[in-house]
C-alpha positions as CSV (number, residue, x, y, z in Angstrom):
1,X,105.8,121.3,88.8
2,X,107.3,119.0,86.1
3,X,107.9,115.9,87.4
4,X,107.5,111.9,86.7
5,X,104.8,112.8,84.1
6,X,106.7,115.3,82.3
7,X,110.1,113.1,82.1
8,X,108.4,110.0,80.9
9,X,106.0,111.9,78.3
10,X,109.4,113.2,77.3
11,X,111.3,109.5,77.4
12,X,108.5,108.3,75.1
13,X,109.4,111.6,72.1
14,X,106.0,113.2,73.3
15,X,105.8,117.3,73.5
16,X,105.1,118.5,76.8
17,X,102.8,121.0,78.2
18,X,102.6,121.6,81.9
19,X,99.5,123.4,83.3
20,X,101.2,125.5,86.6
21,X,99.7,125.1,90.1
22,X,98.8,128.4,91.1
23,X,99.4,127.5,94.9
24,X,103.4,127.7,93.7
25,X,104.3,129.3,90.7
26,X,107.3,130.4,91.3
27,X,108.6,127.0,91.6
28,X,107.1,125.7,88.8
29,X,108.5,128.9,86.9
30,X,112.0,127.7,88.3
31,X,111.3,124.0,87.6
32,X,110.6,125.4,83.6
33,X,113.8,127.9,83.7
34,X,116.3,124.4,84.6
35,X,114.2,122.4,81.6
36,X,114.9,124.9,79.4
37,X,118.5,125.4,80.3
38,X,118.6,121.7,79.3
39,X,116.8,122.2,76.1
40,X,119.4,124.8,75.1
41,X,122.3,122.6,75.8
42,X,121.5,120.0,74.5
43,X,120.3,121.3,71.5
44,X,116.9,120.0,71.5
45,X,113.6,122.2,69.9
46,X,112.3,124.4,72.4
47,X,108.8,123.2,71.1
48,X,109.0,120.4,73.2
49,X,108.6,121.8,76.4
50,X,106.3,124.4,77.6
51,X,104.8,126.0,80.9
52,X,101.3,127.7,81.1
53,X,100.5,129.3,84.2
54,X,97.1,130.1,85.0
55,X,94.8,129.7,88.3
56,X,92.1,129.3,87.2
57,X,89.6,125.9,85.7
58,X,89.4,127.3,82.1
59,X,92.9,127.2,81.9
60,X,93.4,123.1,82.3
61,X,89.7,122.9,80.8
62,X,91.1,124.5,77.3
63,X,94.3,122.8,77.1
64,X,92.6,118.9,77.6
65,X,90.4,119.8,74.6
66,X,92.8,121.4,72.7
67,X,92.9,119.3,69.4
68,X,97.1,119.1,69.3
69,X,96.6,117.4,72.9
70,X,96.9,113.9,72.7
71,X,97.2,112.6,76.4
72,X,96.6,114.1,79.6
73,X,98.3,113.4,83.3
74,X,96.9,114.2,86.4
75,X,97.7,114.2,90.0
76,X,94.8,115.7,92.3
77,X,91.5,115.7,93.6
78,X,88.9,113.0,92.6
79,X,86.3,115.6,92.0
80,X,88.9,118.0,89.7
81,X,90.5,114.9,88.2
82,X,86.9,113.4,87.3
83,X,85.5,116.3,85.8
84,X,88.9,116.6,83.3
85,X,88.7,112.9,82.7
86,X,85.2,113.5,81.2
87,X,86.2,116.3,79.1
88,X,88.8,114.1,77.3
89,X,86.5,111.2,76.5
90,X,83.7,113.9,75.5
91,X,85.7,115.0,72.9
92,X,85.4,114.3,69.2
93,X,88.3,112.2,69.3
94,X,88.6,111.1,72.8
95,X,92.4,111.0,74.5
96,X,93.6,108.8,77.4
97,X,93.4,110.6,80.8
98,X,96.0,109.4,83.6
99,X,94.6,110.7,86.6
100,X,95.8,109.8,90.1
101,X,92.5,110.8,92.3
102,X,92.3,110.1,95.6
103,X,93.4,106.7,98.3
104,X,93.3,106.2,101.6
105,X,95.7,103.3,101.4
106,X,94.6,101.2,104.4
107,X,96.8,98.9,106.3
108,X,96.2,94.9,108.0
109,X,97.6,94.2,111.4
110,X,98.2,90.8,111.5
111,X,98.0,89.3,115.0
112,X,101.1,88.2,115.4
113,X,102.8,91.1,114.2
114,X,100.7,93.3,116.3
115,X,101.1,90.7,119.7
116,X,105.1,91.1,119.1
117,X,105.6,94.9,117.5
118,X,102.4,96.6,118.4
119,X,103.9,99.6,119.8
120,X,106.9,99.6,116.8
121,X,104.0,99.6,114.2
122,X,102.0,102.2,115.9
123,X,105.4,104.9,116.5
124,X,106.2,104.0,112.9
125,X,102.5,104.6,111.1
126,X,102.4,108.0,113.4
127,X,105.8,109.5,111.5
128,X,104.4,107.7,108.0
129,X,100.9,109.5,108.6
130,X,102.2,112.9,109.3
131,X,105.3,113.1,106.8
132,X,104.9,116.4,105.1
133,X,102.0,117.4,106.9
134,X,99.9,114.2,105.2
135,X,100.0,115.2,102.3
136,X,101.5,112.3,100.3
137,X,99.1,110.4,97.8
138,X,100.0,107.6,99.8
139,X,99.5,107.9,103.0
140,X,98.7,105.2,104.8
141,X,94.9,107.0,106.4
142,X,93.1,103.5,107.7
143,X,94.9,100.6,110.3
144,X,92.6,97.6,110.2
145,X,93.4,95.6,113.6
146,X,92.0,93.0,116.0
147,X,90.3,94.5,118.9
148,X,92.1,93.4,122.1
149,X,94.8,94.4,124.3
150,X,97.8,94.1,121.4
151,X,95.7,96.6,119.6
152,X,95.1,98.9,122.6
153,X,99.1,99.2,122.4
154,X,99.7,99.7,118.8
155,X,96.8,102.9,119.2
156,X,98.2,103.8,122.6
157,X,102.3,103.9,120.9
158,X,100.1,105.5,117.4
159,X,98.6,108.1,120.0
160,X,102.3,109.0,121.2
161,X,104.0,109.6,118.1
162,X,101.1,111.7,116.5
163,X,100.9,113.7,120.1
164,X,104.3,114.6,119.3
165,X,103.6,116.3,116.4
166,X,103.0,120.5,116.0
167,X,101.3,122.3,113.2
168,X,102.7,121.4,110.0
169,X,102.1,124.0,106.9
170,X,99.9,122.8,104.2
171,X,100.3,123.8,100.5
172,X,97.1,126.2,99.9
173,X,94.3,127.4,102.3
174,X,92.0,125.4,100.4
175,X,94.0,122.4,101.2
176,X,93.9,123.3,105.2
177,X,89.9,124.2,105.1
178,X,89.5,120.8,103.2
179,X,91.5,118.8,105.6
180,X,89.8,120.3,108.9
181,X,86.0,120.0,107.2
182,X,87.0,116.2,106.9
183,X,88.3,116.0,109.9
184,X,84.8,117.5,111.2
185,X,83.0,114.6,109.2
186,X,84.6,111.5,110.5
187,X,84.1,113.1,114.1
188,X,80.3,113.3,113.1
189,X,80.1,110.3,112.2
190,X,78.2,107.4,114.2
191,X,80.2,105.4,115.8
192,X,84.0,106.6,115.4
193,X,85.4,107.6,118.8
194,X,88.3,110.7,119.1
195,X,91.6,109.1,120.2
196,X,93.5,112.1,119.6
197,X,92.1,115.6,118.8
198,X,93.3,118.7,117.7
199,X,93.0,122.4,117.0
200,X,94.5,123.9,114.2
201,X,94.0,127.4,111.8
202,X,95.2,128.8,108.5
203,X,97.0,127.0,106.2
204,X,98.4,125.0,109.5
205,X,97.0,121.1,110.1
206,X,97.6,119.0,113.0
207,X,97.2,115.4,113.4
208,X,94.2,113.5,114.2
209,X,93.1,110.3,115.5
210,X,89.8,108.1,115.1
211,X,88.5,104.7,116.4
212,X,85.6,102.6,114.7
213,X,84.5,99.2,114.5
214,X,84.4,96.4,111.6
215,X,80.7,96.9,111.7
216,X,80.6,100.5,111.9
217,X,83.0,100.8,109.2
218,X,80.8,98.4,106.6
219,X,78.1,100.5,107.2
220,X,79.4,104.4,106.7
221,X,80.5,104.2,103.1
222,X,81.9,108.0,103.9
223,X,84.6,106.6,105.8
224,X,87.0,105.1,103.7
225,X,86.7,108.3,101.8
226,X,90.2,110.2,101.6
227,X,91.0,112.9,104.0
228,X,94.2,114.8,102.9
229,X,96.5,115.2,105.6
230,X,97.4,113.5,109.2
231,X,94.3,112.1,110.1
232,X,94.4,108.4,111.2
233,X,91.3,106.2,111.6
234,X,91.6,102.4,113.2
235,X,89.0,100.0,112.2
236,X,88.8,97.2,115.1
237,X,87.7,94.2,113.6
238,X,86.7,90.8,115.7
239,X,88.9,88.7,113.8
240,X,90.6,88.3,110.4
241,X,87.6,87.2,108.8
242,X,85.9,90.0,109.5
243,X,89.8,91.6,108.1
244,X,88.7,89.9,104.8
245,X,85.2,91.4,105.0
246,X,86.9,95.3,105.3
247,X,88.7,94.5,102.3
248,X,86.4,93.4,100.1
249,X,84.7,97.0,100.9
250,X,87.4,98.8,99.3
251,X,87.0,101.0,96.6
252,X,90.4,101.0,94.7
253,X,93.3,102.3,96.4
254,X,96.7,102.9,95.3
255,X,97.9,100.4,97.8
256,X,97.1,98.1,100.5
257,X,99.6,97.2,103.0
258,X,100.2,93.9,105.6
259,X,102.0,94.0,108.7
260,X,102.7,90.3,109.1
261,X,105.2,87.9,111.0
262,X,106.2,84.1,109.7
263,X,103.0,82.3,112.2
264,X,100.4,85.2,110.1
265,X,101.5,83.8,106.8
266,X,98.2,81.6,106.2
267,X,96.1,84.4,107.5
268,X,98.1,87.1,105.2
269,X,97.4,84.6,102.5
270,X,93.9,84.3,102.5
271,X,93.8,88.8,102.5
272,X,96.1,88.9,99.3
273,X,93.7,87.4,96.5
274,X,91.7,90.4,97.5
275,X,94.9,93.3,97.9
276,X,95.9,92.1,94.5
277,X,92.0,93.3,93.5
278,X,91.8,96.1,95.3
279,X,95.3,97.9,95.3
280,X,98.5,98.4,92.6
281,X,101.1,97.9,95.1
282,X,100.7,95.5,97.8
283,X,103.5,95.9,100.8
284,X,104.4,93.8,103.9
285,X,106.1,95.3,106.9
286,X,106.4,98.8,105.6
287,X,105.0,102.5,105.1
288,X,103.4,102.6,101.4
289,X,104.5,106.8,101.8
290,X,108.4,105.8,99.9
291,X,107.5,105.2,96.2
292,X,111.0,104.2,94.5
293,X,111.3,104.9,91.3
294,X,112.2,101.3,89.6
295,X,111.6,98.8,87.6
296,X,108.6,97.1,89.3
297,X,107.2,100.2,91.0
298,X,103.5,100.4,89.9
299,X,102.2,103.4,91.5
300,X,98.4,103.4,90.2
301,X,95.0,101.6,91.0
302,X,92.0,100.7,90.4
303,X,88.9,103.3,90.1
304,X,89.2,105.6,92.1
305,X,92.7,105.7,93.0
306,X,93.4,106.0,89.3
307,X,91.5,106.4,86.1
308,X,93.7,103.9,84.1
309,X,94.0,100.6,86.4
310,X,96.2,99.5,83.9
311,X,99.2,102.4,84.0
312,X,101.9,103.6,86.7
313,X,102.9,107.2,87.3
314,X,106.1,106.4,88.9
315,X,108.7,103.7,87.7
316,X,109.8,102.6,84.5
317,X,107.1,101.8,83.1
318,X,105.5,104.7,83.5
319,X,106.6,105.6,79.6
320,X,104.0,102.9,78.3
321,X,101.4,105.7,79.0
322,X,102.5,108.0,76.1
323,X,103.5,105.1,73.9
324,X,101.3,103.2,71.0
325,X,102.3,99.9,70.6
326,X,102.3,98.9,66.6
327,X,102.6,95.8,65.5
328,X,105.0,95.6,62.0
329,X,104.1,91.9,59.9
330,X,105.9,90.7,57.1
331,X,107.2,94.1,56.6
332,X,110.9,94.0,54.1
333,X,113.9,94.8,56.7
334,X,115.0,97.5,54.7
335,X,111.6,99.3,54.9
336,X,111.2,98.7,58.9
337,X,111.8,101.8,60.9
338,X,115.8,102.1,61.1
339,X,115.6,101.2,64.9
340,X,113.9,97.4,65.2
341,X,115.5,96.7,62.1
């Protein structure tokens, strides 16, 4: 559906051509029908907008190397996204690619936060983790804490919230067989304990919940892969060095977010160096799944939460992506373009 992409690329005086998802393509035909009703009144050229539906990988394959495409934004898998990314720079004359790919946006428990709001944090990540069924770019998948009794209430409050939950619908099939095969895979994997299992079937998923260690965790790459949807993992650590030591694992992530109160400020300090590395937007005290659209928002990553570290899909700035920057010297004032004049 046409959405933050389509109204920058638009902003910046770019055409626009939106591949449909063929898991909803009714809305995306309705999306098109109020865009063109916009065109029309406000007497625009109907060139610059148009919708292609098509389900299948030929479709999106053609259109990034069609020669009049000059830019491409994506939202999706890393493995989709990837393989479009390499079609535009194997091109004969190579375009940018703005894929958003995959994160599993992991959160720090500081001790004192955790000591004094355990149980809020927990309640709170449960109804963050499961918002529309998991399946928000950013949800928050990984809770680094210090083993202890403080952490066996934030899981035990977690545990209650996500309990709470029934089957949520997820947007394709595929999305649901994806989601329970990597469910399966963290289960299988050495060392991760079920907290909270679950049985779900169709397109329906239901929330999950896994334990691990700091040391487990550094040595099973395959778990700080994404799994889309509700599934929680907590990574107990034996103190906030080892904290430091998670981080540095991180592939790139979308963000990175600290639950901190004022006596964890010199610990939080000595994490954020490391965030700023690994993450585009760094939070404290909050759920990284409400992205507001604004000035500041940078909603993109390093590799391979993004493929352009240096772009945001949401905010403002999120119109640099379709715009060259030109640099005009010594140029006559009457000759510069009518508008920086």
């Amino acid at each position: 559906v046409a959405g933050g992409d389509t109204a920058s690329a638009l902003a910046a005086g770019c055409p626009v051509v939106v591949k449909g998802h063929s898991a909803h393509p009714g809305t995306g035909e309705i999306v098109a029908q109020a865009i063109d009703a916009a065109i029309k009144k406000c007497g625009v050229h109907p060139g610059v907008f148009s919708l292609i539906q098509g389900g299948k990988r030929d479709v999106g394959q053609s259109l990034v190397q069609h020669p009049l495409i000059k830019a491409v934004g994506f939202t999706g898998s890393l493995g989709g996204g990837r393989a479009l990314y390499d079609l535009c720079a194997a091109r004969p004359e190579p375009i940018p690619f703005f894929g958003e790919l995959g994160s599993v946006n992991p959160m720090f428990l500081m001790p004192n936060a955790v000591k004094a709001r355990g149980a809020e944090i927990g309640k709170g990540w449960a109804g963050s983790l499961t918002m529309g069924a998991g399946q928000f770019c950013t949800n928050p998948g990984i809770a680094v804490v210090i083993e202890g009794p403080d952490a066996d209430a934030f899981v035990a409050a977690a545990t209650e919230g996500l309990s709470g939950v029934g089957p949520q619908t997820m947007l394709t099939d595929g999305m649901a067989e994806t989601y329970r095969a990597g469910a399966k895979r963290v289960a299988a994997t050495s060392g991760v304990k079920e907290v909270l299992t679950t049985s779900c079937d169709l397109r329906n998923a239901t929330p999950y919940l896994f334990e691990t260690t700091g040391e487990n965790w550094l040595a099973n790459h395959e778990l700080g892969e994404e799994v889309f949807g509700p599934l929680g993992l907590v990574v107990r650590v034996k103190d906030v060095a080892e904290m430091r030591k998670i981080a540095k694992s991180l592939e790139g992530q979308l963000t990175c977010t600290l639950h901190l109160d004022a006596a964890d400020a010199a610990d939080a300090r000595s994490l954020l160096p490391i965030l700023e590395h690994k993450a585009g937007r760094v939070l404290a005290n909050g759920f990284p799944t409400g992205v507001e659209v604004s000035d500041t928002m940078v909603h993109g990553g390093p590799y391979p939460a993004s493929t352009n570290f240096g772009a945001t899909s949401v905010g403002t700035m999120a119109i640099r992506r379709f715009l060259r920057p030109v640099c005009y010297q010594n140029i006559p004032t009457d000759v510069l373009p009518a508008d920086i004049a």
